[in-house]
C-alpha positions as CSV (number, residue, x, y, z in Angstrom):
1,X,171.3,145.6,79.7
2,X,171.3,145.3,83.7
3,X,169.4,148.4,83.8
4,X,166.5,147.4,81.8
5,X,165.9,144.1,83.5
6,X,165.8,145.3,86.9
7,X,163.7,148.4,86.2
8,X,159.7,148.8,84.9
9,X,159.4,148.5,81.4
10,X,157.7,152.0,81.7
11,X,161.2,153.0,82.1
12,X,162.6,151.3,78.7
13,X,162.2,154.7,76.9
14,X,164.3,156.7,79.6
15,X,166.9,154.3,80.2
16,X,167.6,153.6,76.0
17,X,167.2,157.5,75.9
18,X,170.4,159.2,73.9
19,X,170.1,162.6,74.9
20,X,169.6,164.7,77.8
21,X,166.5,165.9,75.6
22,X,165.7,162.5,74.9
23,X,165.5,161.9,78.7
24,X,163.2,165.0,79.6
25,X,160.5,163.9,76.9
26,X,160.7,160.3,78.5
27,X,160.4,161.5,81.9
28,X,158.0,164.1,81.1
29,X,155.8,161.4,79.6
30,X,156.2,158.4,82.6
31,X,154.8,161.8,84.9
32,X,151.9,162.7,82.5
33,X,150.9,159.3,82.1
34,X,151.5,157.4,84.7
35,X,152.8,159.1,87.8
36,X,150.6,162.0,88.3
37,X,147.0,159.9,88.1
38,X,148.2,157.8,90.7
39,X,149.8,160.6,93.0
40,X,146.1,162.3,92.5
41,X,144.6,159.2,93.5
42,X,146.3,158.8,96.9
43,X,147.1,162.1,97.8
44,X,142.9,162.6,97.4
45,X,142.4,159.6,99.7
46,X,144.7,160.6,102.6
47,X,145.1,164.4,102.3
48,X,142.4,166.4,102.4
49,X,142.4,170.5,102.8
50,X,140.6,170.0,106.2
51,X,143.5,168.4,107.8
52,X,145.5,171.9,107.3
53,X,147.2,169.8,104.4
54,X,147.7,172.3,101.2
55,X,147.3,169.1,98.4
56,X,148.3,171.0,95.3
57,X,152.2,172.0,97.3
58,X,152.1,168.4,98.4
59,X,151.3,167.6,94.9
60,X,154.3,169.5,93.8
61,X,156.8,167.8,96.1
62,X,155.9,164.6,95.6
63,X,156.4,164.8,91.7
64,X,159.7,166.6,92.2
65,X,160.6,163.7,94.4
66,X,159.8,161.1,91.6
67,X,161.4,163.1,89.5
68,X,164.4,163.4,90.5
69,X,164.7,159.6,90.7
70,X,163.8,159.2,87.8
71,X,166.5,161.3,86.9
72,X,169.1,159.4,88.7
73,X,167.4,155.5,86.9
74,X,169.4,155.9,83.6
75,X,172.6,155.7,85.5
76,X,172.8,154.0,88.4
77,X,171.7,150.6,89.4
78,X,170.7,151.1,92.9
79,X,168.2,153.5,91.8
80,X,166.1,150.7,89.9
81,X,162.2,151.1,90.0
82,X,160.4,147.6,89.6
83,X,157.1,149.4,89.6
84,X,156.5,152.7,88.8
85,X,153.1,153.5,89.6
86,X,154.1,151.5,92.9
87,X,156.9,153.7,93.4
88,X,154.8,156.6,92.9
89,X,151.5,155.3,95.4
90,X,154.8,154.8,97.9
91,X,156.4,158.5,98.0
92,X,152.8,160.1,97.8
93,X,151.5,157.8,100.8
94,X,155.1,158.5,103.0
95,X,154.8,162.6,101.9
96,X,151.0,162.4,103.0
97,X,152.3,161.1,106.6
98,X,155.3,163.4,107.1
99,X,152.9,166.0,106.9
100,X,149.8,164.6,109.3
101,X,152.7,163.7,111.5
102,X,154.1,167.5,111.4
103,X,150.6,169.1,111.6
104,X,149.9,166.8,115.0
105,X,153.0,165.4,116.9
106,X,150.9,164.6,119.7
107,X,148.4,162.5,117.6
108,X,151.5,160.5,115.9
109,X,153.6,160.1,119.3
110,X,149.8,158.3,120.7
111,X,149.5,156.6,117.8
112,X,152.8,155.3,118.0
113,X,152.7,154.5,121.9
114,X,149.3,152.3,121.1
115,X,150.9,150.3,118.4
116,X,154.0,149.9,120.4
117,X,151.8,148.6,123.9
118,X,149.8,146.3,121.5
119,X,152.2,144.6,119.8
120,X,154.8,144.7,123.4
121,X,152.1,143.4,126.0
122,X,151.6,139.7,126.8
123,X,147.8,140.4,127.0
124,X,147.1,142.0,123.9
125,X,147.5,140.8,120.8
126,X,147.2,142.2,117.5
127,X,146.1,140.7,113.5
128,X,145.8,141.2,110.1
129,X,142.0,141.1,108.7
130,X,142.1,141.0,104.9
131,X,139.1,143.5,104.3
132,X,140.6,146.2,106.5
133,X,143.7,148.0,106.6
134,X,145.0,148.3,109.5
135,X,145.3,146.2,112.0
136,X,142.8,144.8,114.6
137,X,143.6,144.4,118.3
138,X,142.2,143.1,121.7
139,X,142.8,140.8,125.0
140,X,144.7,137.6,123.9
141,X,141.8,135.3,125.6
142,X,139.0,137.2,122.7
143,X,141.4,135.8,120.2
144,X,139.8,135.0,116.7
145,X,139.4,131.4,117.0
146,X,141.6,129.2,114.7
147,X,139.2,126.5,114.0
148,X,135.3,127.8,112.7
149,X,132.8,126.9,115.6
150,X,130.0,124.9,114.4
151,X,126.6,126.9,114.5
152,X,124.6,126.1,117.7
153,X,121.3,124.9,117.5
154,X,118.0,126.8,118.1
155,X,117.0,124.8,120.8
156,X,113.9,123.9,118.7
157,X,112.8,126.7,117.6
158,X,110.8,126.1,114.3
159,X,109.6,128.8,111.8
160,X,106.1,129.2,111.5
């Protein structure tokens, strides 16, 4: 079966399911188990009740989201989930940033502008660093250097 090779094997039970009943219990289960922790997880990371963000309604929506793909994996191909606690981290994340974008327009639209004059002007440049998560910017001639520089010498300094 396509359906079952392209999907999560979390989703085995709800694809194979026979019933519309069948498909509830699986659904109801992936949620309880396995959706629900994660959305808790992220949605306590980035959404917090003193950004004007109401967690438990974005809570809500976010699930209903999942669910209803879920709904649609039994029966159509294009709605595959390779992961779907991935899946889940994903729509929680993107519903936590529609709202913060909602809430301050102004603070999206500079953060947006920034991004857009780092990664656009020939004197700036932008990278990755692998223990942050976002990414780190300045003047193209403070670039990190490629090559490590040796460590300079203490001019003969000894302890003592």
């Amino acid at each position: 079966m396509p359906l079952v090779e392209d999907n999560d094997p979390l989703l085995r039970p709800l694809i194979e399911a026979e019933s519309e009943e069948a498909r509830r219990d699986a659904v109801e289960r992936l949620i309880v188990d396995h959706v629900r922790p994660v959305v808790t997880v992220v949605l306590a990371r980035h959404a917090r009740s003193d950004q004007g963000i109401e967690v438990d309604d974005l809570e809500s929506s976010v699930v209903l989201r999942i669910i209803e793909r879920l709904q649609q994996v039994p029966f159509d191909e294009s709605a595959a989930i390779a992961s779907v606690r991935d899946f889940a981290a994903t729509v929680a994340f993107n519903a936590t940033h529609d709202v913060l974008r909602r809430l301050a327009p102004s603070r999206a639209r500079l953060k947006s502008r920034v991004r857009h004059a780092l990664t656009r002007h020939p004197r700036l440049a932008t990278w990755k660093v692998c223990f942050l998560f976002s990414p780190q910017w300045s003047f193209v001639r403070w670039s990190l250097p490629t090559t490590p520089t040796p460590p300079r010498s203490l001019g003969g300094i000894t302890s003592g």
